[in-house]
C-alpha positions as MATLAB code, in Angstrom:
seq = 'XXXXXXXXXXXXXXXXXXXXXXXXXXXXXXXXXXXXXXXXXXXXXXXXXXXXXXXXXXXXXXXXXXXXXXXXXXXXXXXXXXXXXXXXXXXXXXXXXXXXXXXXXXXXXXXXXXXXXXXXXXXXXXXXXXXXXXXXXXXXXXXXXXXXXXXXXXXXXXXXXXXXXXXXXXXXXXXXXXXXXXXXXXXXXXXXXXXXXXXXXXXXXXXXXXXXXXXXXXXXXXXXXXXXXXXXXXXXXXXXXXXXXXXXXXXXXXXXXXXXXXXXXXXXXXXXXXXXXXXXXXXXXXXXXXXXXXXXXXXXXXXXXXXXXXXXXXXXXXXXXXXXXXXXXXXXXXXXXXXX';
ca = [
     -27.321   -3.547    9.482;
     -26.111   -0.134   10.217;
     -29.268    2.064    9.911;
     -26.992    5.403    9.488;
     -26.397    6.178    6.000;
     -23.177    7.800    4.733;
     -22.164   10.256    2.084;
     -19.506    8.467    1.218;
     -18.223    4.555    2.445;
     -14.215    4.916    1.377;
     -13.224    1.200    0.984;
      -9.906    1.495    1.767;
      -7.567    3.338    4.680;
      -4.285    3.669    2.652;
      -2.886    7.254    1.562;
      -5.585    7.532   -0.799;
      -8.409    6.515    1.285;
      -7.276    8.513    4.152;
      -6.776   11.905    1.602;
     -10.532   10.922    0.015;
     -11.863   10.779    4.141;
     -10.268   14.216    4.611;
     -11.702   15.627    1.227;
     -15.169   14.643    1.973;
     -15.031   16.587    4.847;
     -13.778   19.069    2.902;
     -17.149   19.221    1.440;
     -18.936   18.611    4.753;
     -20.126   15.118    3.565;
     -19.831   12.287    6.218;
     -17.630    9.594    5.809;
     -17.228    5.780    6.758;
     -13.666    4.318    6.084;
     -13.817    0.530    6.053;
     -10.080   -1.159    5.783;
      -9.144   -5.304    6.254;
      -6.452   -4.746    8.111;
      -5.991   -3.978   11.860;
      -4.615   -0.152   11.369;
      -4.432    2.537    8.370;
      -1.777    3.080    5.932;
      -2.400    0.401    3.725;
       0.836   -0.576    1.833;
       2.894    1.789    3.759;
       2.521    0.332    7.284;
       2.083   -3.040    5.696;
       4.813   -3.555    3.791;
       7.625   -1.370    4.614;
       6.865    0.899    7.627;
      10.162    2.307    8.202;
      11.107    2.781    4.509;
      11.988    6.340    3.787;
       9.798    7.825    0.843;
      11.042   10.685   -1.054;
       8.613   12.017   -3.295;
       5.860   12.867   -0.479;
       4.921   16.296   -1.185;
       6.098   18.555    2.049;
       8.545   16.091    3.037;
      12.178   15.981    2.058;
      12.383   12.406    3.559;
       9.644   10.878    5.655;
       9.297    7.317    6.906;
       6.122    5.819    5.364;
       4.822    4.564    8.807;
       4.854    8.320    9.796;
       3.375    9.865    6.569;
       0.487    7.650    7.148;
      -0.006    8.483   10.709;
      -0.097   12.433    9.722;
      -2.545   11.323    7.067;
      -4.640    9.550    9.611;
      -4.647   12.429   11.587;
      -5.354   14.811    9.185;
      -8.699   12.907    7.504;
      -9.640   12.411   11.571;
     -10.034   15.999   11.835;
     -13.651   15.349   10.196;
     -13.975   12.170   12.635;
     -15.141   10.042    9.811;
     -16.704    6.391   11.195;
     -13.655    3.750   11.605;
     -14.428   -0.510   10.151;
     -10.958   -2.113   10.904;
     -10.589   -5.648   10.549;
     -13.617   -5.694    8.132;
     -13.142   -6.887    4.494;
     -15.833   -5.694    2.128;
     -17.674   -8.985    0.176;
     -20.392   -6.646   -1.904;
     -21.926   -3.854   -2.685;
     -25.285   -3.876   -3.355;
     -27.841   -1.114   -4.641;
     -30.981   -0.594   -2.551;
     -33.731    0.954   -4.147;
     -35.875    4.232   -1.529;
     -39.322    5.467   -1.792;
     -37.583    8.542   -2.889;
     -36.418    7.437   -5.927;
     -32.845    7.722   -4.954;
     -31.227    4.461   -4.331;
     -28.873    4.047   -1.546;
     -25.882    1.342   -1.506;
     -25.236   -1.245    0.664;
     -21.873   -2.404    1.589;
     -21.254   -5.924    2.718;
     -18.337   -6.667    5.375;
     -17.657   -9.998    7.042;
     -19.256   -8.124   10.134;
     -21.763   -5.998    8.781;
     -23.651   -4.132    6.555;
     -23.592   -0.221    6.076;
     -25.660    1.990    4.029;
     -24.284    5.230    1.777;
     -25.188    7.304   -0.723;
     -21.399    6.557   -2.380;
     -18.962    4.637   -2.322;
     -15.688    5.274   -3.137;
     -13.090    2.187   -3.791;
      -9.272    2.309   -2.886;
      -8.327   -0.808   -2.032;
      -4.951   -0.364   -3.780;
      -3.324   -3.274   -5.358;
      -6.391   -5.782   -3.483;
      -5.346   -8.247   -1.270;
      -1.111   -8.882   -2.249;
       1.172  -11.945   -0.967;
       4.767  -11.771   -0.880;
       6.604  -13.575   -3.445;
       8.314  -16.495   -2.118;
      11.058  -19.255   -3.319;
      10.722  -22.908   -3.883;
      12.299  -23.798   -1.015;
      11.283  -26.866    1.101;
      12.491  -25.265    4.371;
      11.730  -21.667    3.495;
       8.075  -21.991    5.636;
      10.077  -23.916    8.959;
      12.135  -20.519    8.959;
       9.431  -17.676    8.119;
      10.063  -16.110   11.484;
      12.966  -17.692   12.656;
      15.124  -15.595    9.950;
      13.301  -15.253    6.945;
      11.338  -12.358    6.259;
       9.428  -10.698    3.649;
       9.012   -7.132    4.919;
      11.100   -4.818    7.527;
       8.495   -3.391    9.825;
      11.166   -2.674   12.614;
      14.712   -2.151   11.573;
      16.184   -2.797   14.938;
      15.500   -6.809   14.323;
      18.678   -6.351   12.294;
      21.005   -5.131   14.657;
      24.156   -6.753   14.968;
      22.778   -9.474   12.237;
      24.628  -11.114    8.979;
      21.914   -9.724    6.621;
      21.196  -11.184    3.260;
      18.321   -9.716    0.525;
      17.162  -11.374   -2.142;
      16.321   -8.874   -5.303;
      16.662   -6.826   -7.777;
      14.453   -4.275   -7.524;
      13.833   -0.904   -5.288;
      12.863   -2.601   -2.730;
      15.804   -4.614   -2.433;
      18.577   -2.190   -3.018;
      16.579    0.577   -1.288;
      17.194   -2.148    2.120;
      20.776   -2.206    1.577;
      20.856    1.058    2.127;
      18.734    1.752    4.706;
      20.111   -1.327    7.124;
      23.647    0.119    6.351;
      23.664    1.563    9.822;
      21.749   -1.224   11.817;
      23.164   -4.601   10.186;
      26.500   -6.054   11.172;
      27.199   -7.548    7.332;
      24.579   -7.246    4.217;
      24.875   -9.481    1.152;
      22.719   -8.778   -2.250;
      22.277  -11.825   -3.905;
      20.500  -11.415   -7.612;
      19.596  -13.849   -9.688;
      20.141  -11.550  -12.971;
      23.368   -9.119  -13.992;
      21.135   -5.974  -14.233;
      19.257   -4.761  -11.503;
      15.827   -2.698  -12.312;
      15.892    0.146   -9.162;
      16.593    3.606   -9.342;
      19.977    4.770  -11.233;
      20.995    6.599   -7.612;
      20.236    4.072   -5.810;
      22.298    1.300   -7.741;
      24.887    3.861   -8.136;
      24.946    4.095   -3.660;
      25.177    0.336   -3.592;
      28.021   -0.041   -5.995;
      30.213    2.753   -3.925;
      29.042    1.168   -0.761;
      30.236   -2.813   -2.616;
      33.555   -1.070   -4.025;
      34.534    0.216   -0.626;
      33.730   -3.276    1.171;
      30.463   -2.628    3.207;
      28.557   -4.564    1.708;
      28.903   -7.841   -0.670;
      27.207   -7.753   -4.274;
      26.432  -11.417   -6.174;
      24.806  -11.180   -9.445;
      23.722  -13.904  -11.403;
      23.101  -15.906   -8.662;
      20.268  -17.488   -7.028;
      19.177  -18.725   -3.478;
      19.025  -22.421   -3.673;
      19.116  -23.627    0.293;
      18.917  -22.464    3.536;
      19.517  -24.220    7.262;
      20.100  -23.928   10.484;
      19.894  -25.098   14.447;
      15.669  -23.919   15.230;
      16.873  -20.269   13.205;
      18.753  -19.358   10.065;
      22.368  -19.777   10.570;
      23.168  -20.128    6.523;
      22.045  -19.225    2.784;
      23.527  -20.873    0.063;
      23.582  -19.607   -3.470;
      24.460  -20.800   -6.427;
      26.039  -19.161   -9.312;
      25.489  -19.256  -13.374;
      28.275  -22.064  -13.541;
      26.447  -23.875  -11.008;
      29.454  -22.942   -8.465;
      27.735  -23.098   -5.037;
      28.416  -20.506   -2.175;
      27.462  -20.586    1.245;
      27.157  -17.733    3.162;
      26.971  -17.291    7.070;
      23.347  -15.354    7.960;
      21.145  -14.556   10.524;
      18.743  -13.149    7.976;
      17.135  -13.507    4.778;
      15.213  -10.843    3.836;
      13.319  -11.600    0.154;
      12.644   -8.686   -1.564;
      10.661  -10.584   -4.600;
       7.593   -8.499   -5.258;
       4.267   -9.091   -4.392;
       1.294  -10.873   -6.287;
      -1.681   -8.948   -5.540;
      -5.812  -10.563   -6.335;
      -8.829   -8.768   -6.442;
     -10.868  -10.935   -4.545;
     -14.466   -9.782   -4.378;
     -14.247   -6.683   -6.110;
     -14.173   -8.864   -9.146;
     -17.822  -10.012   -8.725;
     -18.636   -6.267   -8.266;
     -19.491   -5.310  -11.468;
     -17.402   -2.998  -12.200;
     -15.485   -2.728  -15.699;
     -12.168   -4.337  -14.879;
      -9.026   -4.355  -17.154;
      -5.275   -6.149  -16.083;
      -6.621   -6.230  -12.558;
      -7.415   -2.757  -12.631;
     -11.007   -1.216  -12.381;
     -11.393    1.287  -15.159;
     -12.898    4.941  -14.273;
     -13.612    8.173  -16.494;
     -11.998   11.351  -15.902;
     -13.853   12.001  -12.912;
     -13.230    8.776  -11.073;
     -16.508    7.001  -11.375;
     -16.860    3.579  -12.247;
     -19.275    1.684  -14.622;
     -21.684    1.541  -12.133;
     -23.432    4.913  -11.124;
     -22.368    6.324   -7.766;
     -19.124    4.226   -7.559;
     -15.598    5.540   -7.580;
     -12.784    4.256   -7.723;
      -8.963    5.592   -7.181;
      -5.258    5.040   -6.169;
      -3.587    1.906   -7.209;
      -6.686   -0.236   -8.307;
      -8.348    2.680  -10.591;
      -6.739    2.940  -14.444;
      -7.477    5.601  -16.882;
      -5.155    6.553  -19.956;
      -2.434    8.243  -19.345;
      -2.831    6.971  -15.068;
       0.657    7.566  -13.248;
       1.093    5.563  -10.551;
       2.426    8.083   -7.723;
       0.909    8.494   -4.258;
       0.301   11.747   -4.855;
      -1.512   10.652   -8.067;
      -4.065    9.204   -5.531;
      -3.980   12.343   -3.940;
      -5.938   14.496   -6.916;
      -7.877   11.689   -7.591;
      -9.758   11.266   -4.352;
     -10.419   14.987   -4.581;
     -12.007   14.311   -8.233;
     -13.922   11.886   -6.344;
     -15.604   13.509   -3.783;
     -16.448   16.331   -6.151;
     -17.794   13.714   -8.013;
     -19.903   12.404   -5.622;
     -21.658   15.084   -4.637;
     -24.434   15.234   -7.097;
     -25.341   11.891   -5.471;
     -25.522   13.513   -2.343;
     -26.735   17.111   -2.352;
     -28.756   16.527   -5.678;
     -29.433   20.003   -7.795;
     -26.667   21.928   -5.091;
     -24.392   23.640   -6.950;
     -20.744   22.519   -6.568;
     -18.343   24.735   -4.544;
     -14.656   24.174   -4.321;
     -13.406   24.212   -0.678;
     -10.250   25.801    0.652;
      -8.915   24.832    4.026;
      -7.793   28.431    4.256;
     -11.620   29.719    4.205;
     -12.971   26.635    6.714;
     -14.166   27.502    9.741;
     -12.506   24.175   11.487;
      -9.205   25.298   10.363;
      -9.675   28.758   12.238;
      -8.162   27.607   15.430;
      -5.334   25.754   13.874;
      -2.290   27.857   13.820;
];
């Protein structure tokens, strides 16, 4: 067991968990940022690294793999401890002399003490949505892919993307300028992305770069050792084949709570359910971002922004008990004094 107690433990190094890190020290309380996965970000480097996002505030356009880097950097201004590659199991309360109970939080690796613990964990631990497809698993890296983390694998490649959604037509777009052909293939005549967006593909389909089928569905793929073809099939039953070098399935994600279920916390559609300032059923533990639901909760990153701030200021009651609460402005910090 770690013997050094925390403030705060964030449980979680996505954009939320790296905003809550920077907030607590904000409010000069220590923090510990434990994350399952090898480097932060979360779903941004995870999923789709060099996807543009739009809606960042500061950023007309900004890849996400960079937005989380300056996120990472900013929170490590306060050089909160770092757990990679450690999955939290439990959190356990652990009663003091004092009277003021202290929490325990349980890794694969370890066990670390704090005072609070925040929880943004996002959407828990998510798999990519997959077909049916007897030979789909002999290809998953030989040509089949689930996620774009470098968009120079596509250079010069016959491209085809499975999906209706943003995430789909969003990759048309973006692989415009790196793929040597790109075929949508969608199993349904409506597609459920952004107006602008399927307004871009449609100009980009009427003027020939790129091939549209709707109503269609992937049925086979083969090859010699990597993907060489994709064959779809359409409402008739009509079956096309079309030449590729990739498939890139753009099918959602199923996402499972894991642990956190046997936390107990109050949990609702696979969402834990906080008050107005973030805390959870259980005294002393928040929760935010994707996996915390309130009324009225809108689902933006910057959502996840304000409520890691609630959070901390939330928090600190359990930390400085009977201190009265003082907002914090960067531009009246002394560690921002040198920064110009």
């Amino acid at each position: 067991m770690s013997e050094e107690v925390k403030d705060i433990t964030v449980i979680g190094a996505g954009p939320s968990g790296l905003f809550t890190a920077f907030q607590a020290g904000m409010h000069e309380a220590s923090a510990r940022i434990i994350e399952s996965m090898s480097e932060p970000g979360g779903q941004l480097t995870a999923l789709y690294p060099e996807k543009y996002i739009f809606d960042a505030p500061g950023f007309s356009k900004v890849t996400a793999r960079d937005f989380a880097d300056n996120l990472f950097e900013q929170a490590n201004q306060f050089t909160p401890e770092l757990r990679f590659n450690e999955t939290v199991r439990g959190v356990e309360e652990v009663p003091t002399g004092s009277g003021e109970g202290l929490f325990e939080v349980i890794t694969g690796t370890g066990r670390y003490l704090s005072k609070t613990v925040i929880v943004a964990a996002g959407l828990g631990a998510f798999q990519p949505r997959t077909l049916p497809i007897p030979e789909m698993a002999k290809f998953e890296g030989n040509g089949v892919h689930y996620i774009v983390r470098e968009k120079g694998v596509f250079k010069g490649k016959d491209v085809v993307i499975a999906g209706g959604g943003d995430s789909a037509l969003d990759w048309v777009m973006n692989l415009l300028d790196t793929a040597r052909d790109i075929t949508l293939v969608h199993r349904r005549d409506a597609f459920r992305a952004h107006p602008n967006t399927i307004q871009q593909v449609s100009a980009k389909a009427a003027e020939g770069r790129i091939r549209v089928f709707t109503s269609c569905e992937v049925k086979g793929i083969s090859g010699n050792g990597k993907l060489e073809k994709v064959a779809i099939v359409d409402a008739a039953g009509k079956e096309i084949v079309l030449r590729a070098d990739a498939l890139l399935l753009m099918l959602g994600f199923t996402s499972d709570l894991g642990p956190i279920e046997k936390w107990g916390l109050d949990i609702e559609d696979s969402r834990i359910k906080v008050n107005m300032g973030m805390e959870t059923s259980r005294k002393g533990v928040f929760a935010i971002g994707d996996i915390a639901n309130y009324p009225g909760k809108l689902k933006l990153i910057l959502t996840g922004f304000s409520e890691g701030a609630l959070a901390v200021r939330s928090a600190v009651p359990y930390i400085r008990p009977g201190d009265k609460f003082k907002h914090a402005y960067s531009t009246s910090l002394k560690i921002f004094s040198k920064i110009k």
